[in-house]
N, C-alpha and C positions, 0 to 999 in steps of 0.2 A: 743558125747561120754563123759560118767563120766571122771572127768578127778582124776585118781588115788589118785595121794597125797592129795586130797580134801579131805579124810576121817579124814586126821591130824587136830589137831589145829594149826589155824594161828593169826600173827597180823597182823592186818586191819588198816589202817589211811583213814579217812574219813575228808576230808575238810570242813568246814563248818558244820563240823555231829553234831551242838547240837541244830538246828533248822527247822523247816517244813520239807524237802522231805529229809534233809540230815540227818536229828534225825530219820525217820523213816530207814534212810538205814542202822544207826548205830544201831539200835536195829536189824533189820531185820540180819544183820550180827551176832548180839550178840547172838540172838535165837541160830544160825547156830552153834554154840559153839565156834565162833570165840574169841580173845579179840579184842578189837576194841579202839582206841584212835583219839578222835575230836577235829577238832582245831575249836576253837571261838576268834574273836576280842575284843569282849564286856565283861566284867569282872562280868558283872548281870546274864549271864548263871549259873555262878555256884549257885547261890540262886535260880533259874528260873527252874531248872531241879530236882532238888526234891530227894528221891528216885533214880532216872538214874543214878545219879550224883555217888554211888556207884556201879554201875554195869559198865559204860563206864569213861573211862579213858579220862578226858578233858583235854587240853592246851592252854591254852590262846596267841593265836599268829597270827601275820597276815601274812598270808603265801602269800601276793602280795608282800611280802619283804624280801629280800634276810636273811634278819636279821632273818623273823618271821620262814623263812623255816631250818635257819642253827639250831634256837634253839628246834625246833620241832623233829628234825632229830637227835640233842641230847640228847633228850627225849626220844627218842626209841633206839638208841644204847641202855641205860643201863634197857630194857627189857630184858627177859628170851626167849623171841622169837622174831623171825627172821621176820621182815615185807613181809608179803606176798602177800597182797590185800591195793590196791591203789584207793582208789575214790574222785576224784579232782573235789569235789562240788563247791566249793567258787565261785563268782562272784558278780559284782555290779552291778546295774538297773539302771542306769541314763535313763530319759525320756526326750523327748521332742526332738522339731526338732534339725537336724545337727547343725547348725548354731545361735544354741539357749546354746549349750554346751559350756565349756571353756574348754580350753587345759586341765586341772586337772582333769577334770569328763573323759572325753575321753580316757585320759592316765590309769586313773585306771581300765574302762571296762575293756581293755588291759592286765592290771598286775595283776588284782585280777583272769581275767578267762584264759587267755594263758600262763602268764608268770609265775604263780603261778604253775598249771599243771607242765609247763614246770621244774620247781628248781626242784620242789615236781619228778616227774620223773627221773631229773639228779641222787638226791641222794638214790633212791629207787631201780631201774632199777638194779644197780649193786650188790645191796645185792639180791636181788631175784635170779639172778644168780648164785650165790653163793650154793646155793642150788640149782639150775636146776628147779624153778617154781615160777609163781607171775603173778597175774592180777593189769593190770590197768583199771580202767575204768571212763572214762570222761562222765561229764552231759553235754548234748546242751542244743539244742531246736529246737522244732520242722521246720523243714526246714533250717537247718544248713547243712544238706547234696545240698544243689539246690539255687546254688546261684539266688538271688533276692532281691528286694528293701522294705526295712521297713518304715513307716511314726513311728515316737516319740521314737523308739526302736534301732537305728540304731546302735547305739554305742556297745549296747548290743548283739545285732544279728552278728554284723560282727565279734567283739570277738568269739562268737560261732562257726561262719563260720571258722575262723582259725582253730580255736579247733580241728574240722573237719580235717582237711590238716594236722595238729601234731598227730591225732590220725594214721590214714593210713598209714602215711609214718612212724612212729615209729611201728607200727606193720607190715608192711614188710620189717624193719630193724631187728625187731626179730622172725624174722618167723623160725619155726624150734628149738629154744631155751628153750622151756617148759614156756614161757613167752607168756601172750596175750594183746591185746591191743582193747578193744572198744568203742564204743561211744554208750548214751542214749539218742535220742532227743525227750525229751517229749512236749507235748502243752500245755495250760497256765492249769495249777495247783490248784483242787478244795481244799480250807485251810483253817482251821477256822480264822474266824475274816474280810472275806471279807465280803463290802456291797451287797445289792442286786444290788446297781448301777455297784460297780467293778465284780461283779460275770456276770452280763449283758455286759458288755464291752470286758471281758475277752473272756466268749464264744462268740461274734462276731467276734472275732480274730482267735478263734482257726480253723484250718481246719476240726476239725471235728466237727463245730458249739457246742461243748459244752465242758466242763473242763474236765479235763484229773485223772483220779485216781491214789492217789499217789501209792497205794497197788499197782497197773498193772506196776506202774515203778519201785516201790521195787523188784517185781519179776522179771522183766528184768535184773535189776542188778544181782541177788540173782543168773538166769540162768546164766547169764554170767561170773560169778564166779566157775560153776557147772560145765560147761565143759570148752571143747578145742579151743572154737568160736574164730575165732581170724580175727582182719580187719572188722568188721562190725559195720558200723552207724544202729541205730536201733530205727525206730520212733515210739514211742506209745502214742497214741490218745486217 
């Protein structure tokens, strides 16, 4: 079902939104007539983005830090509009076997995709109510709904896999509230600049033996946004 107040304009925070699947979600949003503001780490975005760089609102912050999310979150108070739409992209890729990682790399799969989500949610969650409406929606991966074992990924996967657990139970805490809460777990990600060799390795990974289109995930997002869907992990391959 449409969900009503979707016909307004909203602001949108996209984590990670000024690179690969999260640039396309901040535009895909932008289209919508949304305003949209992305957080980035790296300070060479704003040269990197061109053009964008006037239509979407960037931030330079790392939102696995209590710090990068307090100033992020001051950043949008002194908008003209009320955050509506939440997509908690951010994440790190540490590879390699368990026991080849150090406590640093581990800890940040952790804080960059659950914990981050999670501040990001704390100070969001209650202004959407404030108004009686607001999406969240979290990126996995694929098979983050079915618990199982990763070879060089694990770090990365099991982050996901929480994600999973924060997403369901934060959405059957707000069921009922004009608030939704879902998850996107896509499979490994066709994106320029990969080799033939990483693009080969990728799809031997993916469940659906071949890379995943970022367009099929933007419009999940896009649907998810569009209605009332609420509690659903949702894998597209």
């Amino acid at each position: 079902m449409m969900a009503d107040a979707f016909v307004s304009r909203k602001l949108a925070l996209v984590t990670g939104g000024c690179r690969n699947l999260g640039l396309e979600i901040s535009r895909a949003l932008l289209s919508c007539g949304h305003q949209v503001i992305a957080t980035t780490r790296d300070a060479r975005t704003f040269t990197e983005l061109g053009d964008t760089l006037s239509k979407i609102d960037v931030i330079q912050a790392d939102v696995s830090t209590e710090e990068g999310v307090d100033r992020t979150f001051e950043y949008i108070r002194g908008k003209d509009l009320p955050i509506g739409i939440l997509v908690n992209n951010a994440s790190s890729f540490p590879r390699g076997p368990l026991l080849s990682l150090d406590v640093k790399e581990f800890r940040h799969a952790y804080d960059s995709t659950v914990m981050s989500a999670f501040m990001c949610i704390k100070k969001a969650v209650p202004l959407m109510k404030v108004v009686g409406w607001g999406r969240v929606i979290n990126i996995g991966m694929a098979g983050a709904d079915n618990v199982r074992g990763y070879r060089d990924v694990a770090a990365h996967a099991s982050a996901k896999t929480a994600l999973s657990v924060l997403t369901l139970s934060l959405a059957a805490e707000l069921e009922g509230t004009g608030l939704t809460v879902n998850m996107v777990n896509p499979g490994p990600i066709e994106r320029a600049g990969l080799t033939s060799k990483e693009r080969e390795r990728l799809s031997s990974i993916s469940p659906a033996g071949r890379l995943t289109r970022s367009g099929d995930i933007v419009g999940q997002v896009i649907e998810m946004v569009q209605t009332d869907i609420n509690g659903t992990l949702s894998t597209v391959l």
